[in-house]
C-alpha positions as CSV (number, residue, x, y, z in Angstrom):
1,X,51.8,28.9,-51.8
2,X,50.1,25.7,-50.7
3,X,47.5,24.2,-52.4
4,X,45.5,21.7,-50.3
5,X,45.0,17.8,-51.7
6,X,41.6,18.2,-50.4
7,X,39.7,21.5,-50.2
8,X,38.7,22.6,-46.8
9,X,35.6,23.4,-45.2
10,X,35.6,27.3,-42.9
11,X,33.3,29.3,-42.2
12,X,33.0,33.3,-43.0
13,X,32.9,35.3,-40.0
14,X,31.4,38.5,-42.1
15,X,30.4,39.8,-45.1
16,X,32.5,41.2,-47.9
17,X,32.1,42.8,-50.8
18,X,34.1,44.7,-53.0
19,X,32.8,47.6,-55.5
20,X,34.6,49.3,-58.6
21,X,35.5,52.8,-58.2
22,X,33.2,55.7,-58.6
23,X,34.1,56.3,-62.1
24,X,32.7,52.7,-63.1
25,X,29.1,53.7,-61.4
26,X,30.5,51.3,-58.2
27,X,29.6,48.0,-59.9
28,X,29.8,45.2,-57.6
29,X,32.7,43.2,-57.8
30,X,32.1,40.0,-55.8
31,X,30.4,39.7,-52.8
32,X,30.9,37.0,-50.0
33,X,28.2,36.5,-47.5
34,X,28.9,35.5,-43.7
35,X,28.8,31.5,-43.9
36,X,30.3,28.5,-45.2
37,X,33.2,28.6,-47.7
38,X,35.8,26.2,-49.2
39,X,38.9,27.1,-48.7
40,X,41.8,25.9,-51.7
41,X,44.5,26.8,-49.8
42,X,47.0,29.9,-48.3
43,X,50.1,31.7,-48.5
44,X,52.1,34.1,-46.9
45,X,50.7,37.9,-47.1
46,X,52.5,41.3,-45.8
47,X,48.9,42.4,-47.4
48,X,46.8,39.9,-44.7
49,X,46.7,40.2,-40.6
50,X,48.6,37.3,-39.4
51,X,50.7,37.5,-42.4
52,X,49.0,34.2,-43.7
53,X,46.0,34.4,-46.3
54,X,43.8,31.5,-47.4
55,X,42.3,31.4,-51.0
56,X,38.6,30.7,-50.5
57,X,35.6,30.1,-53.3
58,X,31.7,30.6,-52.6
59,X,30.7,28.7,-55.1
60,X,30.9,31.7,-57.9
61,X,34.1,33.6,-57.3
62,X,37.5,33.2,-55.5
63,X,39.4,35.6,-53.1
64,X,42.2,35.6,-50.8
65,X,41.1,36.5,-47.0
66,X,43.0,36.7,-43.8
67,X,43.5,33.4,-42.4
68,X,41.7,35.0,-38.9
69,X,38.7,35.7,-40.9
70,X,38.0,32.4,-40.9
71,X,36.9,29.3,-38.7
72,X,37.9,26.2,-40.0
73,X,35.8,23.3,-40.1
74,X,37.6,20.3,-41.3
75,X,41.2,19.8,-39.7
76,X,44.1,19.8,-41.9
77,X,45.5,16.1,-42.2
């Protein structure tokens, strides 16, 4: 896992939001909308396309995400 000095700016090429199961009346989890995000940093998935996955925070909640779901803004120094 990598950790970035500096967080990252990318941007969110679609919506996602994950639910609890039935049982739990489906309470939202979290919920990402299509936009800007900061990125912390990635690491290598077998779970992720691409096999790398980037840890990314909206501001309320962090998740790991494909590293293709993403656009990145700033450029990695």
């Amino acid at each position: 896992m990598q950790l970035y000095d500096k967080p990252m700016r990318a941007y969110l090429h679609n919506d996602l939001a994950a639910f609890e199961s039935e049982e739990n009346d489906k309470h939202l989890i979290y919920f990402f909308e299509k936009g800007y995000v900061t990125v912390l940093g990635e690491f290598d998935s077998d779970k992720h396309a691409g096999g790398k996955a980037c840890i990314i925070f909206n501001q309320d909640d962090v998740i790991s995400v494909g590293k293709g779901m993403l656009r990145f803004i700033d450029v990695k120094s």
